[in-house]
N, C-alpha and C positions, 0 to 999 in steps of 0.2 A: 581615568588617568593611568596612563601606562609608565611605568619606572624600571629603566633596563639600567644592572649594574653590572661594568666591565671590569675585567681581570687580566692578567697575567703577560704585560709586556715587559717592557724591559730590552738592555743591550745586550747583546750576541754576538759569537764571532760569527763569520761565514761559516755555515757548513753546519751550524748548530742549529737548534732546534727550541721554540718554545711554543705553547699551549695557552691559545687564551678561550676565557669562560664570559659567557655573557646572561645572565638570569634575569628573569620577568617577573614583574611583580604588579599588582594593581588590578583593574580592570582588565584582566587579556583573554576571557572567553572567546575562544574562535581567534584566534592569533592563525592565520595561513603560514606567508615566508618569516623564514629566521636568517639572516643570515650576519655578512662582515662585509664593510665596501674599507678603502683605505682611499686616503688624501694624503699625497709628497705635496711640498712644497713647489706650488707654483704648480702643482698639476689640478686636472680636475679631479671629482671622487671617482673612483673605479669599482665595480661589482668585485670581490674577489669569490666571495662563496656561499651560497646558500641551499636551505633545505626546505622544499614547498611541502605544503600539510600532507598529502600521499607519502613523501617521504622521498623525492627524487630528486636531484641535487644538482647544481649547475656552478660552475667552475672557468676563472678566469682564464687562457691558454697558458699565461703566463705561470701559475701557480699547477695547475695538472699534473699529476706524480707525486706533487712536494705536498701537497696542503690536503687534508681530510678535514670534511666535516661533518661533525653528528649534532644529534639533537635528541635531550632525552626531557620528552612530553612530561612526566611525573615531575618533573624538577624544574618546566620553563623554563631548560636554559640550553642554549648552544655552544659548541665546544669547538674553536678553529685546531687542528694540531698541525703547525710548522715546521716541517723538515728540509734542512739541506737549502737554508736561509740563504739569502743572495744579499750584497747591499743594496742591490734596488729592490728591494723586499722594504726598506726600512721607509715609512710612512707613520702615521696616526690612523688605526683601526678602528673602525666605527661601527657599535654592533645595532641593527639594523630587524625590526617585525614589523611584521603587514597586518594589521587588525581593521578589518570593516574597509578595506581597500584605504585607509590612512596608511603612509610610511612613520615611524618612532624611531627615534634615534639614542646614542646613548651617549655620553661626552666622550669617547675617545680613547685608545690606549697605544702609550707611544711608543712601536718596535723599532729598534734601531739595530743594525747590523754592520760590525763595524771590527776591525782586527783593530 
């Protein structure tokens, strides 16, 4: 059993910044991808960022410049940092590992960007 727990959304104005953390817990020997997809209303979910077990990282076009992400293996957890937020930035973020070629999901955290 894999147990990812999410952090750090919340509302924002444009142009601000926030940081969310996502930590593994359980069974996660051999965890490959870490990453963050996001779901707006009425869209489907989108890849926004992740980091494969080498350590190389792939990125939405949309987010490129604005969004880092790391991963720090000691601690099983991934770290999305958000800068220079868009309102269409504001979705439910979804932190997302690949263990044994299964995807795990986590419930959710909802970034809203909004003056």
């Amino acid at each position: 059993q894999v147990r990812l727990v999410e952090s750090g959304g919340g509302l924002v104005q444009p142009g601000g910044s926030l940081r969310l953390s996502c930590t593994a817990s359980g069974y996660i020997f051999g965890i490959t991808n870490m990453g963050w997809y996001r779901q707006a209303p009425g869209k489907q979910r989108e890849l926004v960022a992740r980091v494969i077990s080498g350590g190389s990282t792939n990125y939405a076009d949309s987010v490129k410049g604005r969004f880092t992400i790391s991963r720090d293996n000691t601690k099983n957890t991934v770290y999305l940092q958000m800068n220079s937020l868009k309102p269409e930035d504001t979705a439910v973020y979804l932190c997302n590992v690949v263990l044994n070629q299964l995807n795990y999901w986590g419930q959710g955290t909802q970034v809203t960007v909004s003056s």
